[in-house]
C-alpha positions as a Markdown table, in Angstrom:
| # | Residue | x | y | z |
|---|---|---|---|---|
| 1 | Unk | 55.0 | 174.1 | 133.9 |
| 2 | Unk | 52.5 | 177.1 | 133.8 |
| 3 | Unk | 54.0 | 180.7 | 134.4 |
| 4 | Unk | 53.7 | 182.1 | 137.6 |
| 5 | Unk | 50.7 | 184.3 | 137.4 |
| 6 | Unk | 48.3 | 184.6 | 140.0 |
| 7 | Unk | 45.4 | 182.1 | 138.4 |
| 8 | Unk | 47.6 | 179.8 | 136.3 |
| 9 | Unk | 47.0 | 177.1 | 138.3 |
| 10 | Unk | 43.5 | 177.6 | 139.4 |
| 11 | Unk | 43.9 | 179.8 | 142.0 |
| 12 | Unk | 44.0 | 184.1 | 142.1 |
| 13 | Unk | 45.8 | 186.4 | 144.0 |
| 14 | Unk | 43.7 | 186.9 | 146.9 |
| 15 | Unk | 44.0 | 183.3 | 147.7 |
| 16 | Unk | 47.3 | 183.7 | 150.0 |
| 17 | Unk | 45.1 | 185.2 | 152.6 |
| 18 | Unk | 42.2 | 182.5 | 152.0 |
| 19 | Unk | 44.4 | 179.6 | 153.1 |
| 20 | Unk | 47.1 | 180.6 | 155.0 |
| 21 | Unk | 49.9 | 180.5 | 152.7 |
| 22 | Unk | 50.5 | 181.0 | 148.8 |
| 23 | Unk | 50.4 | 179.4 | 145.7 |
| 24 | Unk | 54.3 | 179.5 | 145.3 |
| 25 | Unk | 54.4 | 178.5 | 148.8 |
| 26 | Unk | 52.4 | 175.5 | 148.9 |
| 27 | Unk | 53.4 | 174.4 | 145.8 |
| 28 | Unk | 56.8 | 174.1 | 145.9 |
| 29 | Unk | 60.4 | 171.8 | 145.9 |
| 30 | Unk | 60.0 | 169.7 | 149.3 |
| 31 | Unk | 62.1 | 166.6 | 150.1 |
| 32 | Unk | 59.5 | 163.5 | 150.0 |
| 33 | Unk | 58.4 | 161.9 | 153.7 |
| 34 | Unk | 59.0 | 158.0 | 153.4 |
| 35 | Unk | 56.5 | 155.6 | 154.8 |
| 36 | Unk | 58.2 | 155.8 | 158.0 |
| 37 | Unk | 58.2 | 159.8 | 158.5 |
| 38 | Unk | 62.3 | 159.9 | 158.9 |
| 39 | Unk | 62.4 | 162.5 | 155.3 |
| 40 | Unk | 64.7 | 160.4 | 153.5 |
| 41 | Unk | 64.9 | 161.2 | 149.7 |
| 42 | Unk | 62.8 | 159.6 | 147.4 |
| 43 | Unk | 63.8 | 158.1 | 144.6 |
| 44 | Unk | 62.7 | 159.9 | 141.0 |
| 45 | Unk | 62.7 | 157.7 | 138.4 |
| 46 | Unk | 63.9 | 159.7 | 135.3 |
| 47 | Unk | 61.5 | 160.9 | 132.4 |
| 48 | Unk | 62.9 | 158.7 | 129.2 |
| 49 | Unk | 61.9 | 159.9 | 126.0 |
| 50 | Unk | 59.5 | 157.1 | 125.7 |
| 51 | Unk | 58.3 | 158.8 | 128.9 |
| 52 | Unk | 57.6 | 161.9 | 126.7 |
| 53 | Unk | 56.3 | 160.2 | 123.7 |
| 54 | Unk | 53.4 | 158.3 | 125.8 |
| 55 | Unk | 52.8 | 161.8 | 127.7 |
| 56 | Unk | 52.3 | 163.4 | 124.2 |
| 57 | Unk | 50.1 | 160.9 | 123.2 |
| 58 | Unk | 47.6 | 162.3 | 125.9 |
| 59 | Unk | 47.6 | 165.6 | 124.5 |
| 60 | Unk | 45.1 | 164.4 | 121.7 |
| 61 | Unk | 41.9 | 165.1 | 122.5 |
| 62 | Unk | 40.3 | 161.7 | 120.9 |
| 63 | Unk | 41.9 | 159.2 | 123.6 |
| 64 | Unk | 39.9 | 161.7 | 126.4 |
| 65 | Unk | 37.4 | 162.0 | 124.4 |
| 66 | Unk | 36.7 | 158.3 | 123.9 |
| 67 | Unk | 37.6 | 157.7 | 127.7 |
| 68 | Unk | 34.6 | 160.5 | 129.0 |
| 69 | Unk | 32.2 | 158.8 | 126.1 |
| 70 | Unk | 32.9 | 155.2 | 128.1 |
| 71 | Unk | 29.9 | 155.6 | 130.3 |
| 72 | Unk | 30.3 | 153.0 | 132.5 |
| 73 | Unk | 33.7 | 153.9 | 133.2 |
| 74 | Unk | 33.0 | 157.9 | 134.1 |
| 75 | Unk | 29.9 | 157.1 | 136.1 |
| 76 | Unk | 31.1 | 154.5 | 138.1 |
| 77 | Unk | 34.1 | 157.1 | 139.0 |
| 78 | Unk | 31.7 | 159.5 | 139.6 |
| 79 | Unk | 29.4 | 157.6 | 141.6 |
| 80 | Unk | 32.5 | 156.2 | 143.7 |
| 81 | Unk | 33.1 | 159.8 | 144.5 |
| 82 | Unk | 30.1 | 160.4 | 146.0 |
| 83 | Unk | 29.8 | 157.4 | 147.6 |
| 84 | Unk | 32.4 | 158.4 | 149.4 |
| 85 | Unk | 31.5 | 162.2 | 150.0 |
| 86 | Unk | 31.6 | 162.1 | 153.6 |
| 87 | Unk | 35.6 | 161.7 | 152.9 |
| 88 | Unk | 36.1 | 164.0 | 150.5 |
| 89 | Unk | 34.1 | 166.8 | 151.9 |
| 90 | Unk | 36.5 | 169.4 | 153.2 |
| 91 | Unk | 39.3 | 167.5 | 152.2 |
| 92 | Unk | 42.3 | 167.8 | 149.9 |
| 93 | Unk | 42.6 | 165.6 | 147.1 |
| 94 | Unk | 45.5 | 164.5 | 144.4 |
| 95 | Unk | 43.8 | 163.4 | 141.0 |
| 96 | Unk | 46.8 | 161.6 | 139.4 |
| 97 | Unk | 46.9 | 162.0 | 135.6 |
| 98 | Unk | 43.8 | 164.3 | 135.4 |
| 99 | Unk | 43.7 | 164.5 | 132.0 |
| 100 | Unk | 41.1 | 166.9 | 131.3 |
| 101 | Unk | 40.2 | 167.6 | 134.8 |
| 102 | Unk | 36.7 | 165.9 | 134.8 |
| 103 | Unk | 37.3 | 163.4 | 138.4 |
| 104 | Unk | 39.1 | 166.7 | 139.7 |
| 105 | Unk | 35.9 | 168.5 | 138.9 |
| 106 | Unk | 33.6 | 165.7 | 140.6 |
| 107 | Unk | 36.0 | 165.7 | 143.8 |
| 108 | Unk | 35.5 | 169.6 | 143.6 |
| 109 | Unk | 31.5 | 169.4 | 143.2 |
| 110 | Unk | 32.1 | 166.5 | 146.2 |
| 111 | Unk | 32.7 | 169.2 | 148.2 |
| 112 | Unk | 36.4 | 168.8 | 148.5 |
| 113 | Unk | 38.7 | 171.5 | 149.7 |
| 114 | Unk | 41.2 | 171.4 | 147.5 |
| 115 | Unk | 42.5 | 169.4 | 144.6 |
| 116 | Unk | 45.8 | 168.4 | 142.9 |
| 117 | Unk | 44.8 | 167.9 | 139.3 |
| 118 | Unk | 48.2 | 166.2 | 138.1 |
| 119 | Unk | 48.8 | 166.0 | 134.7 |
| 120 | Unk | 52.7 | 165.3 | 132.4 |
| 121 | Unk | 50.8 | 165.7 | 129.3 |
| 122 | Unk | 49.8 | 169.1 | 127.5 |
| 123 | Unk | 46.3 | 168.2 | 127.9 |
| 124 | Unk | 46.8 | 170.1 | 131.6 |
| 125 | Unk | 46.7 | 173.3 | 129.6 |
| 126 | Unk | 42.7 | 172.5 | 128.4 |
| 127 | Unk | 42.4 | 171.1 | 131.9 |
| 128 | Unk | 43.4 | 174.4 | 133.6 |
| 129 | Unk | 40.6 | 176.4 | 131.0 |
| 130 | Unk | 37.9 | 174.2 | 132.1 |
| 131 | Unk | 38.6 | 174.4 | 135.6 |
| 132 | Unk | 38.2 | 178.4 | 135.1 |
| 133 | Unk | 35.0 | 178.0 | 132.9 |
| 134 | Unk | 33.3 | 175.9 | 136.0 |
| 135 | Unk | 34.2 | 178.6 | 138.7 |
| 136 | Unk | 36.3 | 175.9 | 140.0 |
| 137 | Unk | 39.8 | 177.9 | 140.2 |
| 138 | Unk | 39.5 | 178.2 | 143.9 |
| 139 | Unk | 39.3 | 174.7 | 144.6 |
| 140 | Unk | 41.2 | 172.9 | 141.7 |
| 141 | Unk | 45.0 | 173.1 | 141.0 |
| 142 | Unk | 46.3 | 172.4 | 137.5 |
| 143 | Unk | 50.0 | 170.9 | 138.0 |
| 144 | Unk | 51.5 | 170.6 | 134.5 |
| 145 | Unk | 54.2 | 167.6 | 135.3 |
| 146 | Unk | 55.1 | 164.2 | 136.2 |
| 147 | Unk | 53.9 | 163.7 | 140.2 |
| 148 | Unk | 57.3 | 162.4 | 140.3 |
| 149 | Unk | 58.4 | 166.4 | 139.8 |
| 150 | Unk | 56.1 | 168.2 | 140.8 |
| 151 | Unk | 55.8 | 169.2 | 144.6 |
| 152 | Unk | 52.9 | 169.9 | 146.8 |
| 153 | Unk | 53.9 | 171.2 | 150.4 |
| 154 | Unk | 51.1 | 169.6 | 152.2 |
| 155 | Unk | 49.8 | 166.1 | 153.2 |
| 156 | Unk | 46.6 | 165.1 | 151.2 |
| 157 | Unk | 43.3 | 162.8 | 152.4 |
| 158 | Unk | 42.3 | 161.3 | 148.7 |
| 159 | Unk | 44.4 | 159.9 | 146.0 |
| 160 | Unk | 42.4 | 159.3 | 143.0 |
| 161 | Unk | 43.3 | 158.2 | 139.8 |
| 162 | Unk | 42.1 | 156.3 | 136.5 |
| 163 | Unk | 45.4 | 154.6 | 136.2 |
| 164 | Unk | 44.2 | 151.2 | 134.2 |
| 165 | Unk | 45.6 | 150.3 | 131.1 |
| 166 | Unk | 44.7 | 147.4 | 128.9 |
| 167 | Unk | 45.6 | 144.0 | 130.6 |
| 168 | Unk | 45.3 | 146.4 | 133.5 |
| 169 | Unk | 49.6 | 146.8 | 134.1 |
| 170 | Unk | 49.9 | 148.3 | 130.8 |
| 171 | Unk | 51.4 | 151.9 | 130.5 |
| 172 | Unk | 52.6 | 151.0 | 134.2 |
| 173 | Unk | 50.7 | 154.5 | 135.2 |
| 174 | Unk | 50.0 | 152.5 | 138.4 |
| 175 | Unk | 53.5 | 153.2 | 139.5 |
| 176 | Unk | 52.7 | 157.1 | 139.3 |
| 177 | Unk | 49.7 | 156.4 | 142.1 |
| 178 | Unk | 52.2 | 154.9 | 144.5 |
| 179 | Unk | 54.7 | 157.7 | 144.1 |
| 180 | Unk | 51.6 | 160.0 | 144.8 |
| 181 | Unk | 50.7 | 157.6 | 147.7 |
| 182 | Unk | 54.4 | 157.2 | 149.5 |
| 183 | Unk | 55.1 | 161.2 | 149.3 |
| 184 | Unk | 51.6 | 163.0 | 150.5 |
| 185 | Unk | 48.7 | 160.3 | 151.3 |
| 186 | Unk | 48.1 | 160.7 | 155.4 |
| 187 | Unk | 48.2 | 157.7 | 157.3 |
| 188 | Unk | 44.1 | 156.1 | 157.1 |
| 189 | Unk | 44.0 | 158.4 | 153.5 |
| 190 | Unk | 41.7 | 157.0 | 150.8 |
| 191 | Unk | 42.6 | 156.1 | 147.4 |
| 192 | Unk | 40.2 | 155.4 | 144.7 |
| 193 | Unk | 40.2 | 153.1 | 143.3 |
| 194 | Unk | 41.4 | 151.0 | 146.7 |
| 195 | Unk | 42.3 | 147.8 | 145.1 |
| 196 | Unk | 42.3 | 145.7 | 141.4 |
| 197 | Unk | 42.1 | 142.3 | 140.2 |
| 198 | Unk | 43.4 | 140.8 | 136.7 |
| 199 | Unk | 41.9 | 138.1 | 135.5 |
| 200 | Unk | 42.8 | 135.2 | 132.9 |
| 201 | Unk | 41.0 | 132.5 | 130.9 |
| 202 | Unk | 41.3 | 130.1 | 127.7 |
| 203 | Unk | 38.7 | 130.9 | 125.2 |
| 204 | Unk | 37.2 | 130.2 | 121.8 |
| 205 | Unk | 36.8 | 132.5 | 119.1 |
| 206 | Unk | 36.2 | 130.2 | 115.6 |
| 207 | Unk | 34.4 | 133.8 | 114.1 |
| 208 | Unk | 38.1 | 135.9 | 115.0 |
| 209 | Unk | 39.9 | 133.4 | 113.4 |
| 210 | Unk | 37.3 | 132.1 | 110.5 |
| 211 | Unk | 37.3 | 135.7 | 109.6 |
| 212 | Unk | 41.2 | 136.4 | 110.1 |
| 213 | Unk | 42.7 | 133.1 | 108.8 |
| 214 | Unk | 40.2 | 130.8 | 107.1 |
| 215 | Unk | 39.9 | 133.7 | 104.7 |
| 216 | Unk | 42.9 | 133.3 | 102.8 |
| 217 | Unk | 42.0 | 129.0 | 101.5 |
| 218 | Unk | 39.4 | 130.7 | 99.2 |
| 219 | Unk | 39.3 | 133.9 | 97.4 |
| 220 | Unk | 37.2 | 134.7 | 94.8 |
| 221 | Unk | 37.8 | 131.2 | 94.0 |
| 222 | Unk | 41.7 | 131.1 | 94.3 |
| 223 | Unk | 43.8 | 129.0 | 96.4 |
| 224 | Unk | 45.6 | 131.8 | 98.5 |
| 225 | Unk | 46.6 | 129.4 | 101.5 |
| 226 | Unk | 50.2 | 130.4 | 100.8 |
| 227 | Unk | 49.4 | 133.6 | 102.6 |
| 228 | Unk | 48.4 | 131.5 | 106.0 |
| 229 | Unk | 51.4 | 131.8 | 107.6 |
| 230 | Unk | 52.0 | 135.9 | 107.2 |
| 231 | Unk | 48.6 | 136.0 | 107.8 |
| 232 | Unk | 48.9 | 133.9 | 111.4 |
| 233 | Unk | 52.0 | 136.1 | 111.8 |
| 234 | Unk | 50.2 | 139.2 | 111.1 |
| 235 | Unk | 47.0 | 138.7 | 112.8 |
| 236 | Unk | 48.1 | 137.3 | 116.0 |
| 237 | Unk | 51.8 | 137.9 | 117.1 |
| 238 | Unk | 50.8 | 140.6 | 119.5 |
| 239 | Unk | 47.8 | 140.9 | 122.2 |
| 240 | Unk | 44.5 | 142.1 | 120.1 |
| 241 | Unk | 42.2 | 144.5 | 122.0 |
| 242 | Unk | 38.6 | 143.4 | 121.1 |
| 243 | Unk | 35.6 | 142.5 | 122.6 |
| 244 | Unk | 34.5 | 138.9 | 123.3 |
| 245 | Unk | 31.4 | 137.4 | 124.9 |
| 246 | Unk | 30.5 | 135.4 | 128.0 |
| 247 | Unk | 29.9 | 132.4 | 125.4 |
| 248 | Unk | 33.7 | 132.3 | 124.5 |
| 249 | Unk | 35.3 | 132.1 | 127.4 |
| 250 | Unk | 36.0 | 128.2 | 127.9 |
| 251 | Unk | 36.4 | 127.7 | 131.9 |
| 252 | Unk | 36.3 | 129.8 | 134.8 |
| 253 | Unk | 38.6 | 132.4 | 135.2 |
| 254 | Unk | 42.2 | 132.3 | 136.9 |
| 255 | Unk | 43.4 | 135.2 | 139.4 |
| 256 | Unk | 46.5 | 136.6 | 138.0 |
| 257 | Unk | 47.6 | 139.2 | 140.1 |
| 258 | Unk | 45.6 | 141.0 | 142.9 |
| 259 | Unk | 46.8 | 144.7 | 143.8 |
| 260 | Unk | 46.0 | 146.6 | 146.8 |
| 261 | Unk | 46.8 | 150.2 | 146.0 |
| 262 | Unk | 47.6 | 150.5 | 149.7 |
| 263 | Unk | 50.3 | 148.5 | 149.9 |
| 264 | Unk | 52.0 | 147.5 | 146.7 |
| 265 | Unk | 55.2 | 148.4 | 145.3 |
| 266 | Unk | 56.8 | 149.4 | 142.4 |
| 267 | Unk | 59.2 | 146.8 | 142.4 |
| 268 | Unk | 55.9 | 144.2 | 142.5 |
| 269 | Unk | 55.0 | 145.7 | 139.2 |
| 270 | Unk | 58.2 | 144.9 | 137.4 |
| 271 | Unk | 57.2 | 141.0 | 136.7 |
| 272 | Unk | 53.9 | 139.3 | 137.9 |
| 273 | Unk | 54.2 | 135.3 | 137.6 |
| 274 | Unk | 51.0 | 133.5 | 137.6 |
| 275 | Unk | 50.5 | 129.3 | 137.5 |
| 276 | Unk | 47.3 | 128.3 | 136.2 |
| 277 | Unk | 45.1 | 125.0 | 136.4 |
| 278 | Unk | 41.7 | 125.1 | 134.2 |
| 279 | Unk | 39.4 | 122.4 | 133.0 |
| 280 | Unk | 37.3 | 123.2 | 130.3 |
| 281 | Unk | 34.0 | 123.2 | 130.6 |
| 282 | Unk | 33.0 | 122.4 | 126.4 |
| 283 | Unk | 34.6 | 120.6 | 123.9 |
| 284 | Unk | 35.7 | 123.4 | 121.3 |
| 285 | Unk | 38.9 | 124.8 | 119.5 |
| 286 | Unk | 41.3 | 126.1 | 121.8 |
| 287 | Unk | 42.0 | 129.9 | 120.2 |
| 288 | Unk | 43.7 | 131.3 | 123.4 |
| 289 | Unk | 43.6 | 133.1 | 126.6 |
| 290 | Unk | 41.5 | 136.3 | 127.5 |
| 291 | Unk | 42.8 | 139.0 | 130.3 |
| 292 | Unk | 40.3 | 141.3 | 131.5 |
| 293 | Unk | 39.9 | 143.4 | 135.2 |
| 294 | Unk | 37.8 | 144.7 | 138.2 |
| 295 | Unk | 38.7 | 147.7 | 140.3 |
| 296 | Unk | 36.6 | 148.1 | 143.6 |
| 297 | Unk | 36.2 | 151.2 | 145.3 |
| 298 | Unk | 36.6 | 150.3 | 149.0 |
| 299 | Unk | 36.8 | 152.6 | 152.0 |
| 300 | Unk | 40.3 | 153.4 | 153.7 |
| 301 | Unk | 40.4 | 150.7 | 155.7 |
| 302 | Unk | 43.5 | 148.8 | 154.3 |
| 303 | Unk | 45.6 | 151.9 | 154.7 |
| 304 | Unk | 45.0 | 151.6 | 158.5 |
| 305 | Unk | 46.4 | 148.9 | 158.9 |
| 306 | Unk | 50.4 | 149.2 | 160.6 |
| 307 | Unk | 52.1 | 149.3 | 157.2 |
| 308 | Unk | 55.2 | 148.0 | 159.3 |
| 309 | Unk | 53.5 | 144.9 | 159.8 |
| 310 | Unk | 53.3 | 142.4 | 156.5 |
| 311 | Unk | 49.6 | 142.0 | 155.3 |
| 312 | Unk | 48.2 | 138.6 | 154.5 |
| 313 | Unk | 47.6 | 138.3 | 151.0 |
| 314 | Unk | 43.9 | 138.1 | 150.4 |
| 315 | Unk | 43.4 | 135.7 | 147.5 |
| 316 | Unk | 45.8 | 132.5 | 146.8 |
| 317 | Unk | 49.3 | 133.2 | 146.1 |
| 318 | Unk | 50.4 | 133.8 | 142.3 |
| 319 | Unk | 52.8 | 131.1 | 142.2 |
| 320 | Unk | 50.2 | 128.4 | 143.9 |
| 321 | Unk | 47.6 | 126.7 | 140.8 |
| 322 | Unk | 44.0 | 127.5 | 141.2 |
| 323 | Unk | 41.1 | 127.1 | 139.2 |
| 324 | Unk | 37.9 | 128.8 | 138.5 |
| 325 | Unk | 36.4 | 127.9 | 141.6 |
| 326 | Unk | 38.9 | 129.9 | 143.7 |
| 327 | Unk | 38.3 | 133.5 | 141.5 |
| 328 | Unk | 38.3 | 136.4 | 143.8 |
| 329 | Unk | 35.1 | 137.0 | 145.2 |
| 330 | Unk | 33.8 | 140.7 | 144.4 |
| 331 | Unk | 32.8 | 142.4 | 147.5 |
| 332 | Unk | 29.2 | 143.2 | 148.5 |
| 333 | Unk | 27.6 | 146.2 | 146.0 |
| 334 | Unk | 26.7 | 147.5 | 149.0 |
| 335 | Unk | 30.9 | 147.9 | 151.1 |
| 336 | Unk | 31.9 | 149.0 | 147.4 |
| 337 | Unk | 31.6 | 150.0 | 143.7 |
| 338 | Unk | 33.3 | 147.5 | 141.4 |
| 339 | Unk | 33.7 | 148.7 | 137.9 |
| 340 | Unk | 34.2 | 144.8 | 136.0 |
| 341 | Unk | 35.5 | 144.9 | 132.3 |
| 342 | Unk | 34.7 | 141.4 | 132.4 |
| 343 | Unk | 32.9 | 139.4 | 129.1 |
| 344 | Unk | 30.1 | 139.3 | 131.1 |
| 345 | Unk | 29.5 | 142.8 | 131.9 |
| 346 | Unk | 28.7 | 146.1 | 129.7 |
| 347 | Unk | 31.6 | 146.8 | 127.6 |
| 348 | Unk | 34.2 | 149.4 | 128.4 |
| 349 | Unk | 37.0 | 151.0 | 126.3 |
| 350 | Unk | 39.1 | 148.6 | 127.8 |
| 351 | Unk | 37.5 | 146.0 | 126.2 |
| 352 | Unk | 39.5 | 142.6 | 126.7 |
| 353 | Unk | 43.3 | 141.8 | 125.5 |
| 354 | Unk | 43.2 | 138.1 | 123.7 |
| 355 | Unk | 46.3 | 136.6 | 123.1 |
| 356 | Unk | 45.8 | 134.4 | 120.3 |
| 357 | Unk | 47.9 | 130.6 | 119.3 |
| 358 | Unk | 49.2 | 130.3 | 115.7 |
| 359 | Unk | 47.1 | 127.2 | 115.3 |
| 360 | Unk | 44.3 | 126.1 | 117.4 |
| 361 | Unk | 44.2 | 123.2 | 120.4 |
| 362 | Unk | 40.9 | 121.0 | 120.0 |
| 363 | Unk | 40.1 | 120.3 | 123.5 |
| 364 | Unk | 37.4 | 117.5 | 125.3 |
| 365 | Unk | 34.9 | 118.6 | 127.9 |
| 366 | Unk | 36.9 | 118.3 | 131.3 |
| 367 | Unk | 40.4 | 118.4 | 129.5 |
| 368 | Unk | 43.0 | 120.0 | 132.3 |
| 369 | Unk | 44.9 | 123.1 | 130.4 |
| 370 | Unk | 47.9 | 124.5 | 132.6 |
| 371 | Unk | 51.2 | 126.3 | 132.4 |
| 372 | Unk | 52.2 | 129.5 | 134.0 |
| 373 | Unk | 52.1 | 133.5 | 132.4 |
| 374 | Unk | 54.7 | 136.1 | 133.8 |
| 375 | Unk | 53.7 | 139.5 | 132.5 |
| 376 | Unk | 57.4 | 142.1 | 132.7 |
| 377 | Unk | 57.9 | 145.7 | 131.8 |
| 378 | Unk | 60.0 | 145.5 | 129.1 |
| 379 | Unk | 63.8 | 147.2 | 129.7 |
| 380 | Unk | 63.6 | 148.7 | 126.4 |
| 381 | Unk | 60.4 | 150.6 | 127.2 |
| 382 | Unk | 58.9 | 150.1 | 130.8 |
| 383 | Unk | 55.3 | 151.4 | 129.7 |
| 384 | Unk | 55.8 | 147.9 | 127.1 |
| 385 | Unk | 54.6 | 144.8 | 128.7 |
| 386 | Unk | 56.5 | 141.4 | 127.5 |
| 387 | Unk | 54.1 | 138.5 | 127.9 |
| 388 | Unk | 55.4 | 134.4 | 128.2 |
| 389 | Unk | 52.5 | 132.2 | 127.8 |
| 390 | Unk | 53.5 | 128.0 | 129.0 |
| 391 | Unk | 50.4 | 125.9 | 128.5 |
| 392 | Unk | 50.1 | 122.3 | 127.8 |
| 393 | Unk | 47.3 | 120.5 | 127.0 |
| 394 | Unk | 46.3 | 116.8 | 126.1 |
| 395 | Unk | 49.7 | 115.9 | 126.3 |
| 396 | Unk | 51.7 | 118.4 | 124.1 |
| 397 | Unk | 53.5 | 122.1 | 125.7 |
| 398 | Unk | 53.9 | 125.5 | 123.8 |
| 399 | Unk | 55.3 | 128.8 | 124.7 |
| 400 | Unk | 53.7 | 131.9 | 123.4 |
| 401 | Unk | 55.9 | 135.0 | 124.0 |
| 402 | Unk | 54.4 | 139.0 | 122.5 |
| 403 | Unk | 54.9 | 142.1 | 123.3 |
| 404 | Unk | 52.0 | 144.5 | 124.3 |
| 405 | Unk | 53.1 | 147.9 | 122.8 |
């Protein structure tokens, strides 16, 4: 945490009489409101040392740096801020991982009160020195913690966060934003982003594995095949991160798991199950399947809904099959910002996660694939995601089972 002088934080010493109450006093240990008001304790879930080692890993300044340079990413978070101005305005807001303070900073030039710029990593410290270099000390607050720890003594109006990891559930940040939600979001509060969509399909890729396998039959005129199997082994035992195209993605895409950051739990995010049903829509080589996301930046509405009352689930269930034909359909451009990291679309740091077969399925125009993918934090490290792939396919099953780390 930062030492207790008057400006640490973002704020001076004059501010007690500006606001009503203190630095010290706003800011400090609380017991957490449930859903329900009653102010039972919350549970904290404990900071691991794999907790500590992913914090420290945001302390570099090349991960934020890449993150800011993702254009479409940053200006679609900034125009979703000021798309929704008219609810920020006046208000306070909780920026969950902050990082280097730059969506705190938009919220702030938004014309929001006040804002919680929440950050475990060290990178809260840089945070804090550009919040003072941009006059922005009596609006923005630098916490220097987990928002599991740290406490704010007031409720807030805005949650925002860039919480999305690759596959989207990786890092399992998303948890942090529902911690942040359940202890200070006001009933009819807004988060951004509202809600998130994962997305799966089969795809072909002969250049990935031309380039990563093929290789090794011919080198400078020597028979290396021997190295095929270390080099299957090697190349694709865990998810890749890379870029593919519209053109290699063989069917229409499956809905894995739909999230509405006003309702889901943290338990919901230790396993998502998925069945899938796709026909492909070419004959090519099978390589395997392709994750990728949308987040939408919707209004408050969902959150004014009873949460008491059970809310009907929007898309098909994950345990029911579905094909292409039932994908989520994005809402109107005009009710909400989407930001897609979709084939399709610009590319984003994101890119997409491919998890690639050993050997290849040829598969016919119209042949069904199916089989079911349950993505589960791993026990060893919950920020790990463990990934079982069941497909089968012109009558022969496999299982494909990697760890995203």
């Amino acid at each position: 945490m930062y030492s207790s002088s008057g400006d640490s934080n973002g704020y001076h010493q004059d501010n007690k009489q500006q606001f009503g109450m203190s630095q010290r006093d706003r800011v400090r240990r609380v017991r957490a409101k449930s859903r329900d008001g009653f102010g039972e304790e919350q549970k904290v879930t404990p900071c691991t040392e794999f907790d500590k080692a992913y914090f420290n890993s945001y302390a570099h300044v090349g991960i934020h740096e890449e993150m800011i340079k993702d254009h479409v990413r940053t200006n679609t978070y900034r125009d979703a801020i000021f798309h929704h101005q008219s609810l920020i305005e006046g208000k306070v807001v909780v920026d969950v991982g902050c990082g280097t303070g730059i969506l705190s900073i938009f919220c702030a030039q938004a014309g929001a009160k006040r804002v919680y710029a929440v950050d475990a990593s060290d990178i809260a410290v840089q945070a804090n020195e550009v919040v003072k270099a941009n006059n922005l000390s009596d609006k923005v607050i630098v916490l220097h913690g987990r928002v599991e720890d740290v406490e704010i003594n007031e409720e807030v109006d805005v949650i925002i966060s860039e919480w999305m990891g690759y596959m989207l559930l990786y890092e399992s940040m998303l948890g942090s934003v529902i911690t942040a939600r359940d202890r200070w979001l006001k009933h009819g509060g807004l988060i951004l982003p509202s809600n998130a969509t994962l997305y799966m399909a089969p795809v072909t890729h002969p250049d990935r594995y031309r380039e990563s396998i093929e290789f090794w039959r011919n080198v400078y005129g020597i028979d290396m095949s021997a190295m095929l199997p270390l080099a299957k082994q090697c190349a694709f035992e865990e998810p890749s991160v890379e870029t593919i195209s519209g053109e290699n993605v063989l069917t229409w895409p499956h809905v894995v798991k739909h999230v509405d950051c006003y309702t889901i739990t943290i338990d919901e995010l230790e396993s998502v199950t998925t069945t899938y049903k796709f026909r492909s829509m070419m004959r090519a080589p099978f390589h395997g399947f392709a994750f990728w996301f949308d987040v939408e930046f919707g209004g408050p509405a969902a959150s004014l809904i009873n949460p008491r009352v059970p809310v009907l689930p929007t898309v098909p269930s994950n345990n029911s099959p579905m094909d292409g034909s039932q994908r989520k359909k994005r809402t109107n451009p005009n009710e909400a910002l989407v930001l897609s990291t979709a084939p399709e679309d610009p590319p984003t740091h994101w890119q997409q996660t491919l998890i690639y077969f050993y050997d290849p399925i040829d598969v016919e125009q119209d042949q069904l694939i199916e089989g079911s993918a349950t993505l589960t934090q791993s026990k060893e490290n919950r920020r790990f995601m463990n990934i079982n792939l069941r497909y089968s396919s012109g009558g022969r099953s496999f299982v494909k089972e990697s760890v995203m780390r």
